[in-house]
N, C-alpha and C positions, 0 to 999 in steps of 0.2 A: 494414469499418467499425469503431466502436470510439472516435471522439473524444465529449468532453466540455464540454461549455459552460454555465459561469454565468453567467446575465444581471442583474444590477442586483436579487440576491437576499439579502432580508434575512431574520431568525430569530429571532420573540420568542416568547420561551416565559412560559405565561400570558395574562391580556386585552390585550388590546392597550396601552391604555392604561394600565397598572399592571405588566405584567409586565417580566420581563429581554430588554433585548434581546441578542444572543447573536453577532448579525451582522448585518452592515452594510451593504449595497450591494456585495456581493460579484461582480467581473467577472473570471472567468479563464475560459481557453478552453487548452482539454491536445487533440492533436493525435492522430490515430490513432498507432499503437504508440511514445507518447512516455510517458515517464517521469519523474513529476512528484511531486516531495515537500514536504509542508506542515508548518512549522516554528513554533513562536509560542508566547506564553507561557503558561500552565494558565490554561483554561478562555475560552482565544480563541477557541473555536469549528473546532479544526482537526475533532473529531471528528464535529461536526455536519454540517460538510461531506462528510464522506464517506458519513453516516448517507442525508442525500438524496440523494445518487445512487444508494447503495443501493438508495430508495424505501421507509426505514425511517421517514425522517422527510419533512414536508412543508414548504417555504416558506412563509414570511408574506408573502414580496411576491417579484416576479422570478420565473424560469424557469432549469431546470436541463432539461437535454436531454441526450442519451447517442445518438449518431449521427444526431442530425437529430430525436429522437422522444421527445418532455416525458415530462417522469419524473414518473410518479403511482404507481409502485406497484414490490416487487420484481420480478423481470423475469430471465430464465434467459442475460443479455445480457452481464448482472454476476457475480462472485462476491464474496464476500469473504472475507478470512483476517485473524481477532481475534487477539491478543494469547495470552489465553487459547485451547488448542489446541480443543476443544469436540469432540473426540474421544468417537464410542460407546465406553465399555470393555469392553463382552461382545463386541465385533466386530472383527476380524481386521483390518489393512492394509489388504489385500485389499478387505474388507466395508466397511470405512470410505470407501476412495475408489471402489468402486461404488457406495455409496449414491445420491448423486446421478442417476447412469447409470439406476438401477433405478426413479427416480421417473420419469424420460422416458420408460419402457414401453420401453427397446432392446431388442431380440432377445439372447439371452446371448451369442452367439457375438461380436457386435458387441461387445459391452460388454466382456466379455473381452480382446477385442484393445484396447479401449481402455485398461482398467485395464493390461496390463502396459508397456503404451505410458508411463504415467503412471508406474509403477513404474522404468521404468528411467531417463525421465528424472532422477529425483530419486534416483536413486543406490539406489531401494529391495528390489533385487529378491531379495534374500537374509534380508529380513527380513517379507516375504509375507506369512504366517503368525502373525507374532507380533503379541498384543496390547500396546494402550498404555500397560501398565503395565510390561512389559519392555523398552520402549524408553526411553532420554533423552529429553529436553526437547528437542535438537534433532530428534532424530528423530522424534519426534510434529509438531515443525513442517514437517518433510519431509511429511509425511505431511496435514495440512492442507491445505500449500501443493498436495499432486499431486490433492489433493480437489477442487481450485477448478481444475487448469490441465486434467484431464479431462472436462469440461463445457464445454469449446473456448469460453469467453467471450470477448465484446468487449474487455471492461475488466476488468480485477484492482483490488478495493479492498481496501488490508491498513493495517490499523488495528494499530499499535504491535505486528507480529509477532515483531518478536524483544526486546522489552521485555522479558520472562517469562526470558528466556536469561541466564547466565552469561557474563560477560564475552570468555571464549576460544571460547566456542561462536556466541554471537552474531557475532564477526568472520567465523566459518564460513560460518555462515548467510549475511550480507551478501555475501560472496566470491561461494558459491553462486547468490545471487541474482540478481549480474552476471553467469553464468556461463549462466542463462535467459535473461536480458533479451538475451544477445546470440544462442540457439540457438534460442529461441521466442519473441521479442518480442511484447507484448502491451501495452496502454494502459494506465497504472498510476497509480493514483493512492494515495500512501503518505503515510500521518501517522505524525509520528516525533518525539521530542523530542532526541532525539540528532542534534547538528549534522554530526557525521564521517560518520556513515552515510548521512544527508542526499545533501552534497556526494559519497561513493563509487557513490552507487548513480544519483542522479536526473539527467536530461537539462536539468532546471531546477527551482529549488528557488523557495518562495513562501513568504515572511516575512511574519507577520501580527502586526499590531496586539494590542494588550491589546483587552480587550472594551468593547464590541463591536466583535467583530472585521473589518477591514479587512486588503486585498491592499494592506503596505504596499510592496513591492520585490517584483519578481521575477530572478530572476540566470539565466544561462543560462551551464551546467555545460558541456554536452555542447561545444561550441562550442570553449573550451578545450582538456576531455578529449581531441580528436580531432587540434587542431591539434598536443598535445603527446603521443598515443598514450599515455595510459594505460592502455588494454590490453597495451601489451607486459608489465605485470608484473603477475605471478597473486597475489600479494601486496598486500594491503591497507596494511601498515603502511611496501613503500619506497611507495606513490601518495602518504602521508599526508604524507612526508618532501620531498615536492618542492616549489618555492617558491609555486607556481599553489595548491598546495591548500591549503598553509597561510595565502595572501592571502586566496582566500576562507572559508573555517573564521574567519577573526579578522572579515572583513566581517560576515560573520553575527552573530558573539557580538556584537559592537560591535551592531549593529542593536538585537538581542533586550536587551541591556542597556539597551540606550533606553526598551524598554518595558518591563522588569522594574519599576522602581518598587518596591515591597512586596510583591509578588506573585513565585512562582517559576517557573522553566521550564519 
C-alpha cells in the first residue's frame, strides 16, 4: 500500500474568517509507488501540502488519507527527507540511519542487517563510520535519504532535498534518485522549485496556482518517458536535450509564468 489522496482540502492559517488562506480545494490522488512532484509559485502552498500528509499539519476543510487511513497525526507509514540534512553530528552514518530502527525496539541483529542494507543501497558503505562533518553535502543527503528508505515506509515525502546542493552535486543526486525510484520504488511525493528536476524525476508533475493555491494542470511524464525510454541514458543532461523534454520544461515555465505576476518562483 502507500497511495495518497486529497479530497477537496483547503488551508487557512489563522481564524477562519481573517486568516490566510493557503489552499484551496485541493483534489489530487498519487498512486501506490507513483511518483509525483509539486511545482508552483513561493508560498502556493506546495510545502503545506506535504506538511499534511506528513501529519505535521492539519486541514481546515477536506480529507488527506495515505492508503485508505485519514491522516491525523505522524505515522511510521511516512517518512520525510528536508532540504536541510537534520543530521545528529556526534553520531556516525551508521548511528544516524539506525536511529530510526532503534525507536521501533528491533533486535540489533535485525537492525544491523537493515542499516547495511541502507548503506549499500546508497552507495554508503565505505563511509560507515564517518561523521557528518566529514562528508559533503551530498553525502549527508545520501545519508538522510538511507535514513527514511530503512524504515521501509509507504510513502517518501522530500521537501526541496536537494535545494541545499550545488549545482554539479545536485544533478548527482537527482540521477541517483531515478536510480531508486527504478531498484526500490516507493510513493513519492516531492516539492521542488526546479522545473528540470521536476520533469527528470517525477511520473507526473502538478502545477499550482498562485495563493491560494489550486491543482491548476497535471502532466503525465511517465507516459512519455517510457514511450521514448528515457532510461536508456544514465545521463541527465542527453534526457534534457530531447525534443519531449524540452516541450514539456517550456509547458511548465509558460504555465508558472501565468502565475508569477509579482511574485517569484
Amino acid at each position: 500500500m502507500g497511495s495518497i489522496l486529497f479530497q477537496n482540502v483547503d488551508k487557512v492559517f489563522g481564524p477562519a474568517s481573517s486568516g490566510v488562506k493557503a489552499l484551496d480545494n485541493i483534489n489530487l490522488e498519487i498512486a501506490e509507488k507513483e511518483f509525483v512532484a509539486i511545482v508552483g509559485p513561493s508560498g502556493c502552498g506546495k510545502t503545506t501540502c506535504l506538511r499534511m500528509v506528513a501529519g505535521f499539519e492539519a486541514p481546515s476543510a477536506g480529507v488527506i488519507s495515505v492508503s485508505g487511513k485519514r491522516v491525523t497525526e505522524p505515522g511510521p507509514d511516512r517518512a520525510v527527507v528536508f532540504q536541510q540534512f537534520a543530521l545528529f553530528p556526534w553520531k556516525t552514518v551508521r548511528e544516524n540511519i539506525e536511529l530510526g530502527l532503534r525507536n521501533k525496539n528491533l533486535p540489533a541483529g535485525e537492525r544491523n542487517t537493515l542499516v547495511e542494507s541502507a548503506l549499500k543501497l546508497m552507495n554508503l558503505e565505505t563511509h560507515a563510520d564517518a561523521f557528518p562533518h566529514q562528508l559533503s553535502g551530498g553525502m549527508q543527503q545520501r545519508v538522510a535519504i538511507a535514513r527514511a528508505y530503512v524504515l521501509d515506509p509507504d510513502v517518501l515525502l522530500m521537501d526541496e532535498p536537494f535545494g541545499a546542493l550545488d549545482a554539479q552535486t545536485r544533478v548527482v543526486m537527482q540521477e541517483e534518485l531515478v536510480r531508486l525510484a527504478r531498484v526500490n520504488p516507493r510513493t513519492v511525493l516531492f516539492i521542488t522549485h526546479a522545473v528540470e528536476e521536476a520533469v527528470y524525476l517525477a511520473d507526473r508533475v502538478a502545477i499550482m496556482t498562485r495563493r491560494p493555491g489550486r491543482i491548476k494542470e497535471i502532466l503525465d511524464v511517465r507516459s512519455i518517458r517510457q514511450a521514448e525510454n528515457w532510461d536508456r541514458f544514465q545521463k541527465i543532461e542527453d534526457v534534457m536535450d530531447l525534443e519531449s523534454f524540452v516541450h514539456l520544461r517550456t509547458h511548465i515555465w509558460k504555465s508558472l509564468r501565468e502565475e508569477k505576476g509579482s511574485q517569484s518562483i
